[in-house]
N, C-alpha and C positions, 0 to 999 in steps of 0.2 A: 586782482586789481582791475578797477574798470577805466579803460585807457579808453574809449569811444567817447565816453563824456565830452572830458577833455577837449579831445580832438575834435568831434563834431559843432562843440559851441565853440570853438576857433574858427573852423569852416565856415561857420552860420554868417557871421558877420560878414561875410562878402553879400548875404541877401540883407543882413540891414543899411548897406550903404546901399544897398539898389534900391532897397523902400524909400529911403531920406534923397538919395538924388529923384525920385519920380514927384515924391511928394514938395521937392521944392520948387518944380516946373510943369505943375500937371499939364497946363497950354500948350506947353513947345511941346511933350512929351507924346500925349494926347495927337498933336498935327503930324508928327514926326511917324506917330503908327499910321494914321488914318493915309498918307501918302505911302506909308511901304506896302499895306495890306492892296491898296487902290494897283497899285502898279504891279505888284505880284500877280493880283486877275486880270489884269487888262486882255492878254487874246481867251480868257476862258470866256465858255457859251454867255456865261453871265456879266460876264465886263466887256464885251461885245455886244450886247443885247443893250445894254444900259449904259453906253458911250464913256465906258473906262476912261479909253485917251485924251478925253476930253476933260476928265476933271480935274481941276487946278486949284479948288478950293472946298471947303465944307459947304455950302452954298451951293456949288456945280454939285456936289454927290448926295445932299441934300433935296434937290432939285431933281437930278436923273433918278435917284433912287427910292421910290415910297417904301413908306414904314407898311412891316405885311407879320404876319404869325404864322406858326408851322402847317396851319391849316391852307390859308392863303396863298401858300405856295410847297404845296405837298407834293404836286407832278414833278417838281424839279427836284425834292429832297429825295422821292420815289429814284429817278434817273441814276442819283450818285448810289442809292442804295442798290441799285439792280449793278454796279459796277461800270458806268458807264463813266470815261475819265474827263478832268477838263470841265466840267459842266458849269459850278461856281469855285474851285479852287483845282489849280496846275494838279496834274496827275490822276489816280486811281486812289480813291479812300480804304482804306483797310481796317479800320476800325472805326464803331459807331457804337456814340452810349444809347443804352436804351431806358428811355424815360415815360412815364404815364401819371401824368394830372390830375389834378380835380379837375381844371376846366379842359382838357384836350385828351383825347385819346393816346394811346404808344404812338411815341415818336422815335424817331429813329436821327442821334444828333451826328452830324459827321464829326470826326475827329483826327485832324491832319498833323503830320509831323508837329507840323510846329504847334499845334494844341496840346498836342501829347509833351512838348516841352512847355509850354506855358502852365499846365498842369501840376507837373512835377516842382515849376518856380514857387505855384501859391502853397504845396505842401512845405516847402523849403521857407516861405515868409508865415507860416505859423510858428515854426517853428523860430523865426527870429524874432516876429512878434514875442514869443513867451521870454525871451532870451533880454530883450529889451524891457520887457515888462519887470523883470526882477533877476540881474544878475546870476549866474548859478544856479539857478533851476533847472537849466537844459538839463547841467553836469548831473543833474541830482534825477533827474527823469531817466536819464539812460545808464543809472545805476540800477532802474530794475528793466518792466516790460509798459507796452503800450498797446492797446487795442483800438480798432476801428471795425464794429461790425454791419460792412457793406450787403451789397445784393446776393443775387444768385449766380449761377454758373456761368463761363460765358458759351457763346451758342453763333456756332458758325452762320457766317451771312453770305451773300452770294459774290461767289469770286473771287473763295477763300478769304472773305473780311470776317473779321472778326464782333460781335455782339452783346454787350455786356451792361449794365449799370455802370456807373463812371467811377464810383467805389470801389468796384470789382477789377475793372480794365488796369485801375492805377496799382493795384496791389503789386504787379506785374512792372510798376514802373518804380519800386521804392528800392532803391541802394539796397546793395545786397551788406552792405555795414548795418544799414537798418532795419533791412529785414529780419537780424537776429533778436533783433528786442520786440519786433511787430507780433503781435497774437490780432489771431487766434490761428495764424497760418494760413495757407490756400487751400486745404482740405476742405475744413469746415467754411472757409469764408465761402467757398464754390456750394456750401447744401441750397439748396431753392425751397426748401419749406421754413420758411422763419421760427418756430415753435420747434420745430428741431433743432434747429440751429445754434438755439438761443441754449438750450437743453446740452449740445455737446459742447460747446463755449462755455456754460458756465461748469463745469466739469472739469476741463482744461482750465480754465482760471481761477478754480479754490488753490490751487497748486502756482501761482505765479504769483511773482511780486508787480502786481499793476499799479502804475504809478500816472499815468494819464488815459483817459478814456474819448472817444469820440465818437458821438450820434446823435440822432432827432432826439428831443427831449420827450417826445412824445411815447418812444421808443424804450427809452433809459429804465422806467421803471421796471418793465417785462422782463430785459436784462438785469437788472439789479432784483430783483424776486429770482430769479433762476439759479444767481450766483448764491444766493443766503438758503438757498431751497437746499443745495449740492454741497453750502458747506455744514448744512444744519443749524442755524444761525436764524437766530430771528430777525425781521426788517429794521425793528427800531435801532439805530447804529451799527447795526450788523455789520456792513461793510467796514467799517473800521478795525475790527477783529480779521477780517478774510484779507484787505486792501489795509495794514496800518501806514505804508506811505504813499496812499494814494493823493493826487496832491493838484492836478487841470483837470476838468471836464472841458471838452471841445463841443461846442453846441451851434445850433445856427437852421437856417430854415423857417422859423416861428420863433413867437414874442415867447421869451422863457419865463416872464415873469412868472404865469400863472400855474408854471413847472416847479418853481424852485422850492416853494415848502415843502413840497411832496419828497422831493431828490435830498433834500438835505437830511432827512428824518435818518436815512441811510447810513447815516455819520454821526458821530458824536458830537455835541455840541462842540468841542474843543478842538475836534479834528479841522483844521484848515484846510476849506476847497475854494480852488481858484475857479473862476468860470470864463473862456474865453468863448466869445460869440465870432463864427464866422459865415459868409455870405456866398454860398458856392451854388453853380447851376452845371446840367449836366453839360449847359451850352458853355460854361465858363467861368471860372472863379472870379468875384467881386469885388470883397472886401474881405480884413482879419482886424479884428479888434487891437488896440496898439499895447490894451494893458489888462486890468482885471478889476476895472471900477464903473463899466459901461463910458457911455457919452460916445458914441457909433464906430462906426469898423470903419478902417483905413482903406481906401481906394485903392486898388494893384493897379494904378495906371499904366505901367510900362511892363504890360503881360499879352501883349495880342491882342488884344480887344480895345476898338474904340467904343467910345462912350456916347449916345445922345441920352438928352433928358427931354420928356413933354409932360408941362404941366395937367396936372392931373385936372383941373377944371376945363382945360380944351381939348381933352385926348378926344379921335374920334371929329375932330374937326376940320377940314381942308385948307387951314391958314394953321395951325396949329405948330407954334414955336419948336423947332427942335434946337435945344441948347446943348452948347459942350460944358463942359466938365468946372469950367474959368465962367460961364454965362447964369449958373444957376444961382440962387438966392437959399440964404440958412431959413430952417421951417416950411418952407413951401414941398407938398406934395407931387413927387412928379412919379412917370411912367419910365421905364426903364427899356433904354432899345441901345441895337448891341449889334455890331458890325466886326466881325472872327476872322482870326488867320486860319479858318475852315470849311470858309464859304457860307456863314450865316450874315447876309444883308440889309443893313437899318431893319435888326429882326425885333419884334415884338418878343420882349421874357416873359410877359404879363404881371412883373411887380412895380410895386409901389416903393418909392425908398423917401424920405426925408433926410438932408443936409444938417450936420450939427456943428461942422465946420467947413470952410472954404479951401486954407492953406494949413495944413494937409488935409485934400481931402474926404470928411467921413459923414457915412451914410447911418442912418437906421433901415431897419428894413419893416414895411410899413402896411404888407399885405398883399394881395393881388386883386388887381384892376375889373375883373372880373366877378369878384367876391367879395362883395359893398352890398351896404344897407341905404336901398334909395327909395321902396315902393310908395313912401311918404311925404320925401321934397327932405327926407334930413338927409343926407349925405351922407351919412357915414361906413367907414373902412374901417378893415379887420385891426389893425391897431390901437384902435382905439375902442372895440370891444375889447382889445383883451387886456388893455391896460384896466377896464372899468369891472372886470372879474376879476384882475389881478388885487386891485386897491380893496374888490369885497371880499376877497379870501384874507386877506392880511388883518382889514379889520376887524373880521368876523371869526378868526381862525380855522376859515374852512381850507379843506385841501380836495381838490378834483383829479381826477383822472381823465377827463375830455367833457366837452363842450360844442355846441353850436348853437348857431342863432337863426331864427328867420324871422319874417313880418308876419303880425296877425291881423287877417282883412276884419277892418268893420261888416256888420249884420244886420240885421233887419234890428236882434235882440241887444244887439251891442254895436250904440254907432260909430265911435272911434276906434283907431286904429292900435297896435301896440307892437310891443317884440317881446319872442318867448326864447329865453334859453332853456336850451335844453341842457341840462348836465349831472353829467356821472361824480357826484359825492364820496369821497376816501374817508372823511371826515364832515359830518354837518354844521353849517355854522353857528353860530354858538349862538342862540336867543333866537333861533329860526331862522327861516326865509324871508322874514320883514326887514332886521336890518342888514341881510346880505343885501335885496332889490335895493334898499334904500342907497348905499355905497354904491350900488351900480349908476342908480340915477342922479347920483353928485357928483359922480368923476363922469357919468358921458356929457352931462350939461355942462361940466368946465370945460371940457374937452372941445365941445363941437356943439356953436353957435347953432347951428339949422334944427339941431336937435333940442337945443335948449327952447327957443322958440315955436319948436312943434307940441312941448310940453306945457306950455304955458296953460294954465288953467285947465287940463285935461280936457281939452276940445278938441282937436285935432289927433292928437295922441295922448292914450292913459299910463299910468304905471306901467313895465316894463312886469311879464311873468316869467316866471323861474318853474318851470319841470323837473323833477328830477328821477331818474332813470337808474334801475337793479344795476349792480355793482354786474361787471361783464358787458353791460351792454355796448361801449362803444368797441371794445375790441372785439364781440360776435361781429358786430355790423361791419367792420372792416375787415375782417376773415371772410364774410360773405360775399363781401364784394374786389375780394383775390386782392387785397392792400396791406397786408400785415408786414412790418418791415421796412429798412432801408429809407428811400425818400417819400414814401408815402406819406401823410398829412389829415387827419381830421379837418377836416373846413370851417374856419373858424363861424363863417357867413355867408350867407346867399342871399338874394335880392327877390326869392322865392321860397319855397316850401318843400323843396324836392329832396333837401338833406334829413331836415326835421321832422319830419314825414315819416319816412325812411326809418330814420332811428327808433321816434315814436312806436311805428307798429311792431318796429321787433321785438322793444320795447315789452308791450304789451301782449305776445307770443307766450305758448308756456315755457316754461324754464331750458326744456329741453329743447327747443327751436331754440334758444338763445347760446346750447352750447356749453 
């Protein structure tokens, strides 16, 4: 008899009354961290340096303290990483996740007491979220097992801290009630080669009753090929024979849309999968979906982290509005900056989010700031590529495996401008690549006026071209460049050429350069 069920979705409800009291007061809620966090640094180097004592309002800490990115202030992130205590959060740090970007190099996040609880709360409000989402499903989830497959091993840092992927660090942090249902274990979750990993994972899992899963959707498929590989099973449905109640996929990091043909083939048409979308950073978890129908992820405002927003048309500007949490507007694009009970300061995430409601509030996640289509005056964010690849998959019935985009410079031979996707084909779309580009080019011109306008009469920009690239390519290209796994990321866009490039020549490599 499974008595954890039970018991655990009893428990849970203590984090749905924390989600509904934060979300009934995001304002006070929101003011109430930004003064505890304020005042816990005040004699650190950093709340001394930047007149802590002084601050009395969002304005005062707005004012003393500019918005900066991990780059911008590495010397200081360096000081806590060498052990040195006090610097922007009371004490000596002991554990740091370790993260690497598209657009930043390894970072090194600190991660203090109280992150490390704030951590464990957004684990604890997924699972109240699904609990809320459809009575009885917890009960029914921890009648079998559950997997999340995180980073690599963790790897001592100086001063006896500890160094890890923030997937990995947490594994270490899940109730030991829950750790009996958790796969794939700390063995395998600690390999550091992902193609192994994935290899002895799915091994372990033709033999468990998996009932929810969690990872990049990007990710999902290399897993779900490994498990149908080990149980001898083909892909089409397959899972459904290895996993018959398998029943959430946990996803988040990237727009799933143009994921979800591909993940669903897995399954049987009849088989019921719920999809919850969640919004986590290694700097900090953001949001969890409230149910399993989309319309944005719920806000953890009362988790350690204060919230600013800047509109994404003034980012980068010296007057440039930082708004709380109560100040922003539903639809408008903004930048996401983030102030920790870990000593991360009006920190730059580098994402983009859009509002879809106020009271409670919830987010989409809308790209990063960084990885925007502008070489042309159109404006356009990863979002809204992927929503216009996802709208040509659907209506073309193609299914991709990855994708990127960049600008194509006008030429002497060719004077306007254009953009090329680049994309890896599972399936071609059905009547060619005329009416997939077409689909592209009626969802970005609904999408996004600048773009619509740059199209106009194919003067300034022509048709949009579509590449398509050997089956392998975009997973060689990110084994190449030591990304396979965990939070790593395909880039949906660049505002250059330096990804599509990239892929292109491997691309066109012979077979065996590709792996």
């Amino acid at each position: 008899m499974n008595l954890l069920g039970p018991l655990f979705e009893r428990y849970i409800q203590r984090y749905v009354r924390w989600l509904e009291r934060g979300s009934a007061d995001p304002a006070g809620v929101q003011q109430r961290i930004l003064e505890r966090i304020v005042r816990r640094a005040e004699a650190t180097w950093f709340g001394r340096t930047h007149g802590f004592a002084s601050i009395k309002s969002h304005a005062d800490f707005a004012k003393a303290v500019p918005i900066a990115d991990f780059a911008a202030r590495a010397d200081v992130y360096e000081r806590i990483f060498q052990g040195e205590p006090d610097v922007c959060w009371p004490g000596r740090t002991r554990m740091f996740a370790l993260t690497s970007g598209t657009t930043a190099g390894e970072k090194h996040i600190p991660v203090s007491p109280e992150m490390k609880r704030s951590q464990i709360n957004a684990g604890m409000a997924i699972m109240a979220q699904i609990s809320r989402a459809e009575p009885g499903l917890l009960r029914f989830i921890f009648g079998g097992k559950l997997y999340f497959l995180g980073g690599g091993p963790i790897q001592p840092a100086p001063g006896g801290a500890r160094l890890g992927a923030i997937s990995n660090l947490a594994t270490d942090w899940v109730p030991w009630l829950v750790m009996r249902h958790y796969e794939p274990g700390r063995r395998i979750q600690a390999i550091d080669d992902f193609e192994v990993k994935c290899r002895e994972a799915a091994r372990r899992f033709i033999h468990q009753d998996i009932r929810l899963c969690g990872h990049l959707p990007s990710w999902s498929k290399a897993v779900f090929d490994s498990v149908c590989a080990a149980a001898g099973v083909p892909a089409e449905g397959g899972l459904s024979r290895v996993w018959p109640n398998f029943a959430v996929q946990v996803h988040g990091g990237m727009n799933f849309e143009p994921f979800r043909p591909v993940l669903r083939r897995y399954f049987r048409p009849d088989h019921r999968i719920r999809y919850l979308e969640v919004y986590m950073a290694s700097e900090g978890f953001i949001a969890a979906q409230p149910g399993f129908d989309g319309g944005g992820m719920e806000m953890l405002v009362d988790n350690g982290i204060f919230f600013e927003f800047v509109p994404l048309d003034a980012w980068g500007k010296a007057d440039a509005p930082r708004l709380r949490v109560h100040e922003v507007e539903v639809g408008t694009p903004y930048c996401v900056v983030l102030s920790t009970s870990a000593g991360l300061w009006a920190y730059d995430l580098g994402d983009i989010v859009r509002f879809t409601s106020l009271r409670p509030p919830r987010v989409l996640f809308a790209g990063r700031h960084q990885l925007f289509m502008n070489a042309f005056g159109e404006h356009v964010i990863g979002e809204e590529i992927a929503q216009a690849v996802a709208a040509a998959c659907q209506a073309t019935g193609a299914r991709i495996e990855a994708f990127t985009t960049a600008p194509v410079y006008p030429t002497a031979e060719r004077p306007a401008a254009a953009h090329q996707y680049v994309i890896e084909f599972i399936a071609e779309p059905a009547g060619g690549l005329d009416p997939f580009v077409a689909e592209i080019e009626r969802t970005l011109s609904a999408l996004n006026l600048n773009y619509e306008m740059k199209r106009k009469q194919d003067k300034l920009m022509t048709r949009a071209e579509v590449t398509p690239v050997p089956r392998g390519t975009f997973y060689a290209w990110m084994k190449q460049r030591g990304k396979l796994g965990d939070q790593n990321k395909v880039p949906l866009c660049a505002n250059d050429r330096r990804f599509a490039d990239s892929v292109l020549a491997l691309a066109a490599a012979p077979s065996a350069a590709r792996g």
